[in-house]
N, CA, C and O atoms as a GROMACS GRO file, in nm:
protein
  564
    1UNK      N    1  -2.188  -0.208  14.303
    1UNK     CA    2  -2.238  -0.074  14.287
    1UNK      C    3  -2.141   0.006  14.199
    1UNK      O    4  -2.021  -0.017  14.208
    2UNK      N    5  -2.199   0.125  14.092
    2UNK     CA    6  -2.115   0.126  14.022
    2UNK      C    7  -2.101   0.232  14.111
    2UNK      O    8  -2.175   0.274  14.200
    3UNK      N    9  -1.952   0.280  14.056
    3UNK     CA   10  -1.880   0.424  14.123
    3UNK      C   11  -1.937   0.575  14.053
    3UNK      O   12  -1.970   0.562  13.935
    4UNK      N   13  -1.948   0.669  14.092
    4UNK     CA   14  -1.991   0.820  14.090
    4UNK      C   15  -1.893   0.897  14.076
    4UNK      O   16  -1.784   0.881  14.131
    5UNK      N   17  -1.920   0.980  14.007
    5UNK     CA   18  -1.892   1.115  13.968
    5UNK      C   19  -1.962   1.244  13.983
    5UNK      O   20  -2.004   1.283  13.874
    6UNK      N   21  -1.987   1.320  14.078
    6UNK     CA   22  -2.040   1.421  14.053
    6UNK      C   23  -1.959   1.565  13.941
    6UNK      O   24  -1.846   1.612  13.950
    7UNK      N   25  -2.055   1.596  13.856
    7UNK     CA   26  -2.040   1.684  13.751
    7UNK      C   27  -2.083   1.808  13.842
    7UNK      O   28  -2.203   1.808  13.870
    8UNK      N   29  -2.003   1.919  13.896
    8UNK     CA   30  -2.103   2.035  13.949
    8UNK      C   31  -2.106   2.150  13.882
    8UNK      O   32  -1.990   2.148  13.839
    9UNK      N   33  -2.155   2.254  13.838
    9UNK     CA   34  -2.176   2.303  13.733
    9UNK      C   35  -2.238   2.489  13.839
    9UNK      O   36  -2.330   2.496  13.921
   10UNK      N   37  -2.154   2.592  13.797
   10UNK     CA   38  -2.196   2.734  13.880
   10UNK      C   39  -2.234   2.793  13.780
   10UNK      O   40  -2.269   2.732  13.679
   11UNK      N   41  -2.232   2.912  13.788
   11UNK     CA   42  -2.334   3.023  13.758
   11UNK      C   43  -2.316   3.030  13.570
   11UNK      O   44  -2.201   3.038  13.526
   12UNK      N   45  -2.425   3.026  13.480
   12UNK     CA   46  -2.459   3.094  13.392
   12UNK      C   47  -2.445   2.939  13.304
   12UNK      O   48  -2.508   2.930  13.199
   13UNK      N   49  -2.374   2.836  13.344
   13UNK     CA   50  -2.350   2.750  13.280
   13UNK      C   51  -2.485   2.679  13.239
   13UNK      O   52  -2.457   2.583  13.168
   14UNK      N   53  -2.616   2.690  13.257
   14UNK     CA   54  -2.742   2.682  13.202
   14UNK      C   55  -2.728   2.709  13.123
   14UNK      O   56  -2.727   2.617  13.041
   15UNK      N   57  -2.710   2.809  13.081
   15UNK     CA   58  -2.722   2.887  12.943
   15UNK      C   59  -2.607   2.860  12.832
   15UNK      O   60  -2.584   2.949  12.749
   16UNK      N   61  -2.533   2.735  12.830
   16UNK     CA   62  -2.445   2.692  12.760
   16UNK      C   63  -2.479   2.696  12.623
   16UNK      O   64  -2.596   2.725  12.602
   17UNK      N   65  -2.427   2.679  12.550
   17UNK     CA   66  -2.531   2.658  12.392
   17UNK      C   67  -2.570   2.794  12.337
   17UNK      O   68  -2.553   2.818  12.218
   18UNK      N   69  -2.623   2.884  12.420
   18UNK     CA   70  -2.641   3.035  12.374
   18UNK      C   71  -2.561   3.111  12.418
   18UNK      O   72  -2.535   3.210  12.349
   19UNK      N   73  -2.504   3.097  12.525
   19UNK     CA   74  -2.451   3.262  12.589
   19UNK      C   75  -2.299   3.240  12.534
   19UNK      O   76  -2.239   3.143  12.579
   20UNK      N   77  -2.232   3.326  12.438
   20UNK     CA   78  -2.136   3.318  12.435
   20UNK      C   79  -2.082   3.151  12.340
   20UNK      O   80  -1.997   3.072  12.384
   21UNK      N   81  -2.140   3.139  12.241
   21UNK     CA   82  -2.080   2.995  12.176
   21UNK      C   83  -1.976   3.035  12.090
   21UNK      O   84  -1.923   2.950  12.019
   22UNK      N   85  -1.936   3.161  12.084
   22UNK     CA   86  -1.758   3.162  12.039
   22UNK      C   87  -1.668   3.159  12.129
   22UNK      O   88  -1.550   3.131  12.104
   23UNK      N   89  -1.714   3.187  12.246
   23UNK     CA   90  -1.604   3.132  12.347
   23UNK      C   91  -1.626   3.000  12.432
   23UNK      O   92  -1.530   2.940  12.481
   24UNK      N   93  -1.788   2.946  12.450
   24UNK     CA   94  -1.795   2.840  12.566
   24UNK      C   95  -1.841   2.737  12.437
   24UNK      O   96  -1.842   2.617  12.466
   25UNK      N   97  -1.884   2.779  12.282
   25UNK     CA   98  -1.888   2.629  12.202
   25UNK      C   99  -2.051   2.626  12.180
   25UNK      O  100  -2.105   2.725  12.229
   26UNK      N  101  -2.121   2.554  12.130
   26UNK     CA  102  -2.237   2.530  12.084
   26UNK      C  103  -2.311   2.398  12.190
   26UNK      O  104  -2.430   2.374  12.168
   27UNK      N  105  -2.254   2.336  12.278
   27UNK     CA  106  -2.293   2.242  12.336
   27UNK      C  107  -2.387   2.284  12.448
   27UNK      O  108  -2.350   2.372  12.526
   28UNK      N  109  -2.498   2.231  12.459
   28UNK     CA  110  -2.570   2.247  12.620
   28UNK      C  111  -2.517   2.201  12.730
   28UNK      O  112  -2.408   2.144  12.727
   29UNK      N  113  -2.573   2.216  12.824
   29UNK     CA  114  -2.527   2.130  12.970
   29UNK      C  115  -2.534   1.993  12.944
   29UNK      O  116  -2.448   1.905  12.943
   30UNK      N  117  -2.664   1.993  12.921
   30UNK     CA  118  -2.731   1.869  12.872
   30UNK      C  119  -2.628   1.793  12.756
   30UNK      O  120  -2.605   1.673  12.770
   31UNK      N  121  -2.584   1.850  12.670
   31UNK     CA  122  -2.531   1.766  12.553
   31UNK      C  123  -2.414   1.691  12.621
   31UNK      O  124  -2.394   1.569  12.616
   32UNK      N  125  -2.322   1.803  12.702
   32UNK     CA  126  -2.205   1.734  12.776
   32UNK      C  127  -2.226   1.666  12.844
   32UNK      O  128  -2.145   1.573  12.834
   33UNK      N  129  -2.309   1.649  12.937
   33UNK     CA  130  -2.372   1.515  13.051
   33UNK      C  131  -2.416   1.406  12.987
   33UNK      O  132  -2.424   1.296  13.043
   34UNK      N  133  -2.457   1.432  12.824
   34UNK     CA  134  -2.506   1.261  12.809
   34UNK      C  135  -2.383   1.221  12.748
   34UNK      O  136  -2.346   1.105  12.731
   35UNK      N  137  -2.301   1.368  12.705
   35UNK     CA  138  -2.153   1.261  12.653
   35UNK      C  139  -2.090   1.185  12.752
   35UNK      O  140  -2.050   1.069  12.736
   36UNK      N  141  -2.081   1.248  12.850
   36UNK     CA  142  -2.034   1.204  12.952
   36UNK      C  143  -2.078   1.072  13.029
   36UNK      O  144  -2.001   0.998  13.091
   37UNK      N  145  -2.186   1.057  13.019
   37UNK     CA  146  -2.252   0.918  13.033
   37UNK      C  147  -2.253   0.811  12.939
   37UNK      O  148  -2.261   0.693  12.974
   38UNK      N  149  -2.244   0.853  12.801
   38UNK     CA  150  -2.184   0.769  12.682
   38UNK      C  151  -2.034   0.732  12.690
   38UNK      O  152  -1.997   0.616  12.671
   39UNK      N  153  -1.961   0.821  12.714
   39UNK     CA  154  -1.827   0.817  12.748
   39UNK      C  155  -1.762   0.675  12.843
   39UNK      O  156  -1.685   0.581  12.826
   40UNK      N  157  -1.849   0.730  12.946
   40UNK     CA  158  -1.859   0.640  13.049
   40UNK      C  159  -1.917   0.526  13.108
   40UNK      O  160  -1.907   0.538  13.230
   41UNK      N  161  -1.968   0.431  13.079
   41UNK     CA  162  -2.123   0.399  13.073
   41UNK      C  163  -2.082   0.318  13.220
   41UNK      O  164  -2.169   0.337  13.305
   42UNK      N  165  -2.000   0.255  13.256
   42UNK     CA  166  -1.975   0.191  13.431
   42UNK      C  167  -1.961   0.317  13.544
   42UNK      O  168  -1.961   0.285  13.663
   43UNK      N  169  -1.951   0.442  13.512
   43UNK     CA  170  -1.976   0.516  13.641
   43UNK      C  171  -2.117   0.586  13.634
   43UNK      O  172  -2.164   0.582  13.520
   44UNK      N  173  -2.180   0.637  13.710
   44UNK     CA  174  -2.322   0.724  13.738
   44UNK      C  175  -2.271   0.842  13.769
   44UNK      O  176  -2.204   0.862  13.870
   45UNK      N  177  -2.300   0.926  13.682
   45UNK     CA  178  -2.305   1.066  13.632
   45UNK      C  179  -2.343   1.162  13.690
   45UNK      O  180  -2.338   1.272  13.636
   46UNK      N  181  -2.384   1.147  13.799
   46UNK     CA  182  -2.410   1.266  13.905
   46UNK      C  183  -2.378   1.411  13.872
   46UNK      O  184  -2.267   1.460  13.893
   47UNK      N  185  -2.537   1.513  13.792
   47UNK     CA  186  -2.484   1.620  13.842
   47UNK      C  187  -2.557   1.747  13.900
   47UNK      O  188  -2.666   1.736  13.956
   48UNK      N  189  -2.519   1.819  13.890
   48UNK     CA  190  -2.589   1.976  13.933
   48UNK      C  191  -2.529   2.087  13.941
   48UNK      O  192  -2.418   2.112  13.988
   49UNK      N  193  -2.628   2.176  13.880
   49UNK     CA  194  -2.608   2.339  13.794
   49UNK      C  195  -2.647   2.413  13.910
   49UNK      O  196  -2.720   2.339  13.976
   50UNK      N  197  -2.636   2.502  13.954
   50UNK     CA  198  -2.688   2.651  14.072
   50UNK      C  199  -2.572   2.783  14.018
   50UNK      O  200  -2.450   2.794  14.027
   51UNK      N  201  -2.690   2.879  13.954
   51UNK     CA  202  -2.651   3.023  14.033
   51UNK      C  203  -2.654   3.107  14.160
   51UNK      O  204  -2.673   3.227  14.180
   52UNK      N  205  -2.625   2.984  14.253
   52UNK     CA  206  -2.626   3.052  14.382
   52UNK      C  207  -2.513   2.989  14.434
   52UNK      O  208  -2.493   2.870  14.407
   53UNK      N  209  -2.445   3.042  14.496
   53UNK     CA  210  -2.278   2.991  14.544
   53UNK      C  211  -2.344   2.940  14.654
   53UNK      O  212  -2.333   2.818  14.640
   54UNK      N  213  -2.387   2.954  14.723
   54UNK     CA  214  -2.435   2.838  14.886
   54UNK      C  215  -2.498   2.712  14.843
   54UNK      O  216  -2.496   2.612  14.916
   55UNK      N  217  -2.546   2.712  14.746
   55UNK     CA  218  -2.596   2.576  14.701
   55UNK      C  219  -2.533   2.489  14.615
   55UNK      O  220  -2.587   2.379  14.611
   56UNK      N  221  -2.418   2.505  14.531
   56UNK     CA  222  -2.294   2.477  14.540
   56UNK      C  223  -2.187   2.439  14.667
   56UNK      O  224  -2.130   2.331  14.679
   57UNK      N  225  -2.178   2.523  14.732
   57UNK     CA  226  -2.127   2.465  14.867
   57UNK      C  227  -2.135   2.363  14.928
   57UNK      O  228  -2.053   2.280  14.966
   58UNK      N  229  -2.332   2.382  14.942
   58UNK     CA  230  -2.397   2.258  15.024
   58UNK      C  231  -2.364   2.145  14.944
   58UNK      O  232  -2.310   2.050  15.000
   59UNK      N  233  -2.384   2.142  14.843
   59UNK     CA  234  -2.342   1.993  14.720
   59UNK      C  235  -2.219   1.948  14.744
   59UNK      O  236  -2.210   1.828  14.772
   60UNK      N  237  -2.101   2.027  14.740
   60UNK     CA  238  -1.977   2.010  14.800
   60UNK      C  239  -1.959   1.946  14.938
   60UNK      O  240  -1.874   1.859  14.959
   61UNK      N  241  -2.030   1.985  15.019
   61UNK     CA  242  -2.055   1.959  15.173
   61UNK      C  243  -2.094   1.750  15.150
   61UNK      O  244  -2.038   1.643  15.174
   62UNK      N  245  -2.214   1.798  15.095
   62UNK     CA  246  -2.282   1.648  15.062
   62UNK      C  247  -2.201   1.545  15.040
   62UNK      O  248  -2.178   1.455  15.121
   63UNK      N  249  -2.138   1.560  14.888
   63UNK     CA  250  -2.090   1.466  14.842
   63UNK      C  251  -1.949   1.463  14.864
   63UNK      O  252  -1.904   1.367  14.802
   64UNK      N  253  -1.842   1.536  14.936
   64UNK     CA  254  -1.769   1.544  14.944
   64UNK      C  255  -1.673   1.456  15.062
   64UNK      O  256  -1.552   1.462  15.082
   65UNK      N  257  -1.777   1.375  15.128
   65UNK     CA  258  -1.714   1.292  15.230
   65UNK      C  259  -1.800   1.145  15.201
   65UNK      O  260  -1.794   1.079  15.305
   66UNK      N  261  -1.860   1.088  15.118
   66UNK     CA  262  -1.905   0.978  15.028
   66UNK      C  263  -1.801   0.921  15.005
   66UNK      O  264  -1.711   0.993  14.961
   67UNK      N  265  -1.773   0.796  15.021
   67UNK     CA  266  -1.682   0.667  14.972
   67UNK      C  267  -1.746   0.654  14.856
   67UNK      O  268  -1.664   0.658  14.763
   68UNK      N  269  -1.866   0.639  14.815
   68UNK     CA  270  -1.911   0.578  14.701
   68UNK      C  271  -1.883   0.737  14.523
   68UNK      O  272  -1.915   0.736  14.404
   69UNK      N  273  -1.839   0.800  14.579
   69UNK     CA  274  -1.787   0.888  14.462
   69UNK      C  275  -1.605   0.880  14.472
   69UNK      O  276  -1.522   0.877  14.563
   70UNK      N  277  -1.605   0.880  14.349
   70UNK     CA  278  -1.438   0.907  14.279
   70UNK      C  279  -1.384   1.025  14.277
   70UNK      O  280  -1.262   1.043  14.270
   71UNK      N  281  -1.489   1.138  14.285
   71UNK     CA  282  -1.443   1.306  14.274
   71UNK      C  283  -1.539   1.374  14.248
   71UNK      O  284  -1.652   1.326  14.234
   72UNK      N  285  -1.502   1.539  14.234
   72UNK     CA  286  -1.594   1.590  14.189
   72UNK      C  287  -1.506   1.683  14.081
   72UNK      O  288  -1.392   1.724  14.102
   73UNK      N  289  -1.597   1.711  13.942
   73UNK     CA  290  -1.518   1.756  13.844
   73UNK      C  291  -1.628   1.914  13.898
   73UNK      O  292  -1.743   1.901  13.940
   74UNK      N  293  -1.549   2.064  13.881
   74UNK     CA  294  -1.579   2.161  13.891
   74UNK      C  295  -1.601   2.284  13.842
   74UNK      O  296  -1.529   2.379  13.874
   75UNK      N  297  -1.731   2.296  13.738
   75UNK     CA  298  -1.682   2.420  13.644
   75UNK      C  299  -1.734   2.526  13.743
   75UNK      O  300  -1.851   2.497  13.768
   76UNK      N  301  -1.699   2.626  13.803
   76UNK     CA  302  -1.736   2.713  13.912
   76UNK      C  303  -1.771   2.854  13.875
   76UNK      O  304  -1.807   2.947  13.947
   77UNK      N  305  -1.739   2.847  13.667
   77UNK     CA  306  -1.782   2.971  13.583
   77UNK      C  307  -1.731   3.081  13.710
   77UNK      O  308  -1.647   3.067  13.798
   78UNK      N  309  -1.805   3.177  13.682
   78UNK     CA  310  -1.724   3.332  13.738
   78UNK      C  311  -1.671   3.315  13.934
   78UNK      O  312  -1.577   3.375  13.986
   79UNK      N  313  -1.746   3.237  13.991
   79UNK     CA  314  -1.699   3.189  14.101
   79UNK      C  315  -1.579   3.153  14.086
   79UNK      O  316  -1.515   3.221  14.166
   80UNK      N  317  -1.505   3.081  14.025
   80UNK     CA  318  -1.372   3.062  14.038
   80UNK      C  319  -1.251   3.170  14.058
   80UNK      O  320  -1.134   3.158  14.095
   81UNK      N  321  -1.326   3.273  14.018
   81UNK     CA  322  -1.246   3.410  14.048
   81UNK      C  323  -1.268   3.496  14.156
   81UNK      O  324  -1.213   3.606  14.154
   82UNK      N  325  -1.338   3.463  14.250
   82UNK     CA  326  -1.424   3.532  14.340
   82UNK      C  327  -1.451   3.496  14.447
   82UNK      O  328  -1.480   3.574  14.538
   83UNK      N  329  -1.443   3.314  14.465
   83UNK     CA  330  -1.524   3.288  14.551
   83UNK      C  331  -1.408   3.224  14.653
   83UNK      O  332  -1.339   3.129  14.615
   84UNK      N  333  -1.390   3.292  14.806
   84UNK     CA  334  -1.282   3.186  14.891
   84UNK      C  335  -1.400   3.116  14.973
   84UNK      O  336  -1.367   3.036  15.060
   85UNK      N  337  -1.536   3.141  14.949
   85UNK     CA  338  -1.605   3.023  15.055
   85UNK      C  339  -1.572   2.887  14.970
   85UNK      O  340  -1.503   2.795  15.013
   86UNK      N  341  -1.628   2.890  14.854
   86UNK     CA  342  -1.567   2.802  14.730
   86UNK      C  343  -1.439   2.715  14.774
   86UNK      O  344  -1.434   2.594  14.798
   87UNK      N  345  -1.372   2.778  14.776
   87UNK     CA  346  -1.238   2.706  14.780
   87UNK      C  347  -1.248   2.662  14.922
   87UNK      O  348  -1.196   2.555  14.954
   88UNK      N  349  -1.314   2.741  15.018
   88UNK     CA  350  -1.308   2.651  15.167
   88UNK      C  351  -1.356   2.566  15.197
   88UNK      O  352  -1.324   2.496  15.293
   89UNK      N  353  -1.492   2.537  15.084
   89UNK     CA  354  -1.530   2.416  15.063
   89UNK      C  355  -1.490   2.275  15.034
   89UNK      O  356  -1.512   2.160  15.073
   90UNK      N  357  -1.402   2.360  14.922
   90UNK     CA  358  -1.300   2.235  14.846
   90UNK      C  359  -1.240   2.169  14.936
   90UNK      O  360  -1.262   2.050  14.959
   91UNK      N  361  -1.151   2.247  15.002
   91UNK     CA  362  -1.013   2.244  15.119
   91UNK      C  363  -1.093   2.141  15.222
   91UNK      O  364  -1.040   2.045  15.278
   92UNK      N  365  -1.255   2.186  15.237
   92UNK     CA  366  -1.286   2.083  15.382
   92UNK      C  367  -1.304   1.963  15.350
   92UNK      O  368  -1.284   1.897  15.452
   93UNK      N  369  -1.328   1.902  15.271
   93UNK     CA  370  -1.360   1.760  15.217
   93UNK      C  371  -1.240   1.663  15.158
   93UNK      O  372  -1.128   1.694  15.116
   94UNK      N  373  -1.286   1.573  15.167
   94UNK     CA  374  -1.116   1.485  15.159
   94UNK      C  375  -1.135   1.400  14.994
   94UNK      O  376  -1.058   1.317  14.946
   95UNK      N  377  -1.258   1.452  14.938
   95UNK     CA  378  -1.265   1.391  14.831
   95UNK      C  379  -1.243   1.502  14.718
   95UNK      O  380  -1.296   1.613  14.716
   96UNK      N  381  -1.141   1.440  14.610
   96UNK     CA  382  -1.107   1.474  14.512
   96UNK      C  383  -1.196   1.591  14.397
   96UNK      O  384  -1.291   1.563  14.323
   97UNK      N  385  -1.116   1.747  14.417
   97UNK     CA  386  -1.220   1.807  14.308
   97UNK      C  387  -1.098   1.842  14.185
   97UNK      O  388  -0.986   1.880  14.218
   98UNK      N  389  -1.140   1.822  14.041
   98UNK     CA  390  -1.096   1.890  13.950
   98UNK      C  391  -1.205   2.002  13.855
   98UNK      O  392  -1.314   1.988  13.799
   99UNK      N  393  -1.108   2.120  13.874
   99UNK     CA  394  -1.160   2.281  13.824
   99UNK      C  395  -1.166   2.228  13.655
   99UNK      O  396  -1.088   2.148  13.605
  100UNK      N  397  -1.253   2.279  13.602
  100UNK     CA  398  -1.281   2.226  13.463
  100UNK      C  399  -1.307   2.384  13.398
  100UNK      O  400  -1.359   2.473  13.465
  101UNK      N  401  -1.269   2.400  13.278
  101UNK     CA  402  -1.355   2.500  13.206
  101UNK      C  403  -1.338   2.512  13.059
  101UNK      O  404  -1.229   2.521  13.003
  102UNK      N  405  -1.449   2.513  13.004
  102UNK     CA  406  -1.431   2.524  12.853
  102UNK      C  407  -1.384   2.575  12.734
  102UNK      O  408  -1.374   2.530  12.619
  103UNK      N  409  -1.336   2.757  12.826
  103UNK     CA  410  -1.178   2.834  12.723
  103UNK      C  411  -1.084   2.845  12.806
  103UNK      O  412  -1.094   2.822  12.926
  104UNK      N  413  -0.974   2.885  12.742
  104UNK     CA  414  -0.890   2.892  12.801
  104UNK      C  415  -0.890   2.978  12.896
  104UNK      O  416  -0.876   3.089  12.846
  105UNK      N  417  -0.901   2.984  13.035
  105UNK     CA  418  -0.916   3.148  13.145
  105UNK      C  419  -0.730   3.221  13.128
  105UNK      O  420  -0.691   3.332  13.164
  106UNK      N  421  -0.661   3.126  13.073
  106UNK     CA  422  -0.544   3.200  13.083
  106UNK      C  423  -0.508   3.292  12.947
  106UNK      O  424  -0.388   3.321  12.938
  107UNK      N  425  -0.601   3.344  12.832
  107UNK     CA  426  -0.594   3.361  12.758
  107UNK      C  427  -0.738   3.500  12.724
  107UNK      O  428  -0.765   3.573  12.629
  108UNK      N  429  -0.788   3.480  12.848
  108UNK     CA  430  -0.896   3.565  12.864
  108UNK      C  431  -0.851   3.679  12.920
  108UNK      O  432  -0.734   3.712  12.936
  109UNK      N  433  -0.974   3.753  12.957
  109UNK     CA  434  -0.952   3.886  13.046
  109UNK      C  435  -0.839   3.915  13.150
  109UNK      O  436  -0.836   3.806  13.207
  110UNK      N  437  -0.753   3.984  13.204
  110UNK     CA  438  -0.669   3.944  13.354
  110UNK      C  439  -0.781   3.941  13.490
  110UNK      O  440  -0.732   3.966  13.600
  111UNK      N  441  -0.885   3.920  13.485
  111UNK     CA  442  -0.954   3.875  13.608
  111UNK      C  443  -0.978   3.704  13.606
  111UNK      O  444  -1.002   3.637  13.706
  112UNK      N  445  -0.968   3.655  13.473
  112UNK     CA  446  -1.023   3.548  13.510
  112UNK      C  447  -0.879   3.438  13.507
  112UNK      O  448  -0.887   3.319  13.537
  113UNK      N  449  -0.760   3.501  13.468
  113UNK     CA  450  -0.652   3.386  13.457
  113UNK      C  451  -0.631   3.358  13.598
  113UNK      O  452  -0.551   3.272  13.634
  114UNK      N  453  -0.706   3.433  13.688
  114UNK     CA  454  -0.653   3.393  13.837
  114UNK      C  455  -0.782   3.305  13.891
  114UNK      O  456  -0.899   3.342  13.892
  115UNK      N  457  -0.729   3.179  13.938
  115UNK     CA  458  -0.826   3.084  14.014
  115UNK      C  459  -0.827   3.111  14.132
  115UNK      O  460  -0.716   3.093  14.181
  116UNK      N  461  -0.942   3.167  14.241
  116UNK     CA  462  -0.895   3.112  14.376
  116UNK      C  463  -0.943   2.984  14.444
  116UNK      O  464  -0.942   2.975  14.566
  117UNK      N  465  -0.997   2.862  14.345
  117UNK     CA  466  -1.009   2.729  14.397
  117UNK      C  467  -0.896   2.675  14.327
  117UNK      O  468  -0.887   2.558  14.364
  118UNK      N  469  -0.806   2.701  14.245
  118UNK     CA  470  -0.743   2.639  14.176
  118UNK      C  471  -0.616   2.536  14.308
  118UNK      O  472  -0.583   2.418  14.316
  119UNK      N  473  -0.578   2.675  14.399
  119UNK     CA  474  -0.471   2.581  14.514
  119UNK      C  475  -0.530   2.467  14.600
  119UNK      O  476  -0.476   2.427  14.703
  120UNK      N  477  -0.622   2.427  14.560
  120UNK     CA  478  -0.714   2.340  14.655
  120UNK      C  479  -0.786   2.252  14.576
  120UNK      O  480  -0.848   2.168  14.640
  121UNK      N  481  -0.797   2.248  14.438
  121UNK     CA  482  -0.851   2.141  14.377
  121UNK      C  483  -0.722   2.015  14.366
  121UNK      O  484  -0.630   2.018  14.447
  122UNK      N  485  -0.728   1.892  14.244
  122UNK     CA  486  -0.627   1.807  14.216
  122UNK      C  487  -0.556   1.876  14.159
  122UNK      O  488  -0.441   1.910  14.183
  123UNK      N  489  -0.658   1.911  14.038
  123UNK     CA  490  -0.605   2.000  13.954
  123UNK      C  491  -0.666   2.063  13.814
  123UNK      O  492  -0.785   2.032  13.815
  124UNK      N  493  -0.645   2.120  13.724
  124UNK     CA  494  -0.736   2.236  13.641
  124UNK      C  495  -0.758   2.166  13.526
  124UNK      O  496  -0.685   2.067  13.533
  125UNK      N  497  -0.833   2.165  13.401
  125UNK     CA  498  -0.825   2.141  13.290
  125UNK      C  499  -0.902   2.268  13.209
  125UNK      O  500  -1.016   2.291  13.247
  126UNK      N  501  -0.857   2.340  13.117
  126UNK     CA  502  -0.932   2.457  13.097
  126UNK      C  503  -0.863   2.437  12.940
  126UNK      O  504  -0.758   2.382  12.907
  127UNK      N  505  -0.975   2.511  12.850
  127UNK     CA  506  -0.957   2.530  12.678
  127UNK      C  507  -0.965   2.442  12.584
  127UNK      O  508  -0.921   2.431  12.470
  128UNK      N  509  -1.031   2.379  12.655
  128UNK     CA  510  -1.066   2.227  12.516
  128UNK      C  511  -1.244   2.211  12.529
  128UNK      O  512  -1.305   2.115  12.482
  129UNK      N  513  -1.290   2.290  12.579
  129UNK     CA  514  -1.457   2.280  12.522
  129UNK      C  515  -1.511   2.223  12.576
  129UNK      O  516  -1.531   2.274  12.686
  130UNK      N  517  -1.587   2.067  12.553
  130UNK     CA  518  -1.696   2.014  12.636
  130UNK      C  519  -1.612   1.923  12.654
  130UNK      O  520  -1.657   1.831  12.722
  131UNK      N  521  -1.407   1.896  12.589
  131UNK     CA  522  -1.376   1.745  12.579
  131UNK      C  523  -1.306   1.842  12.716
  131UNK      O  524  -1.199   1.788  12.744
  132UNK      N  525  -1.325   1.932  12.783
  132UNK     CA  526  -1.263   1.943  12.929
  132UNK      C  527  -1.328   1.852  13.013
  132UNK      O  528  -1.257   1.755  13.043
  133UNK      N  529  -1.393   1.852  13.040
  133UNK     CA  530  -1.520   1.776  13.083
  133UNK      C  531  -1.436   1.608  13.105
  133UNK      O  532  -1.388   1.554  13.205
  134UNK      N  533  -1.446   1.566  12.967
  134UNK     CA  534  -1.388   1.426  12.990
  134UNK      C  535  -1.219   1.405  13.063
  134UNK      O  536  -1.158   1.322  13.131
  135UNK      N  537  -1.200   1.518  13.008
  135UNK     CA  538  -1.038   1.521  13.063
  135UNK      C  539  -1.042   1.520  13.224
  135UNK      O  540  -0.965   1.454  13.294
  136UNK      N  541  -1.126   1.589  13.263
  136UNK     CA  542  -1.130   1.594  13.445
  136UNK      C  543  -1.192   1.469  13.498
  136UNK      O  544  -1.202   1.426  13.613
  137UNK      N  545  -1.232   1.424  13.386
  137UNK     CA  546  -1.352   1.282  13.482
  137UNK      C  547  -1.202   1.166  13.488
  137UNK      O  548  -1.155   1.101  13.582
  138UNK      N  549  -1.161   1.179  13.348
  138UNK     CA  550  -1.053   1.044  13.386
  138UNK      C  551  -0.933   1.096  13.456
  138UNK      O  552  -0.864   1.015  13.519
  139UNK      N  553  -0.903   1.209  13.454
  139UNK     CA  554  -0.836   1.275  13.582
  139UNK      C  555  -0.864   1.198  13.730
  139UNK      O  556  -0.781   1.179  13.819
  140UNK      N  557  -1.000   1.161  13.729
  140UNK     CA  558  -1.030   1.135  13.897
  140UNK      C  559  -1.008   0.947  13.858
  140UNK      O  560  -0.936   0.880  13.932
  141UNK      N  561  -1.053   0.906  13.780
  141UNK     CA  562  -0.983   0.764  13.746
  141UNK      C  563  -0.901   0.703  13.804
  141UNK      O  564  -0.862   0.595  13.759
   0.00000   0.00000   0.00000
């Protein structure tokens, strides 16, 4: 059986490709998930997008105590600044999350250089675009 990855993906990140492509890049959700499956072609690509922080959670909940996944990579978009159910999520599960994001947050606004999942993930990869993405998957490797 091959091994898993869940990709989880929060609020606005649908709209990749339009909202903002001088700061989040020209790529869709979609474009990064099939790189990511090209990238990868022996793990299964597991993912899912919600603008609703509880349904995020529940996904966290799910897959987060699975033997058959390697991690979960986490772009948590404006949740990452906001959210401590988020991070209590992270904290309850014994399987591996890395925080992902496509600019730099430490170079942005002063609301967003602060993570509050950041003390509870492996660890962050932020400002390299859609190749964040790959950087967190072989992170869980």
């Amino acid at each position: 059986m091959k091994q898993k990855v869940l990709i989880l993906n929060g609020p606005n990140l649908n709209l990749l490709g339009r909202r903002h492509p001088e700061i989040y890049g020209h790529a869709t959700l979609d474009d990064i998930i099939a790189g990511l499956c090209m990238t990868f072609p022996d793990l299964v690509i597991d993912h899912f997008q919600s603008n609703h922080e509880g349904e995020l959670i529940d996904r966290i909940h799910q897959v987060g105590f699975d033997p058959d996944y390697a991690g979960i990579v986490l772009n948590a978009g404006a949740y990452t600044h906001t959210s401590l159910a988020l991070a209590d999520a992270i904290a309850a599960v014994p399987l591996p999350v890395v925080e992902v994001h496509l600019s730099n947050i430490f170079a942005r606004e002063e609301i967003r250089r602060r993570s509050l999942i950041a003390p509870v993930c492996r660890g962050s990869v932020s400002g390299f675009g859609s190749k964040s993405y790959e950087l967190a998957v072989r992170a869980l490797l």
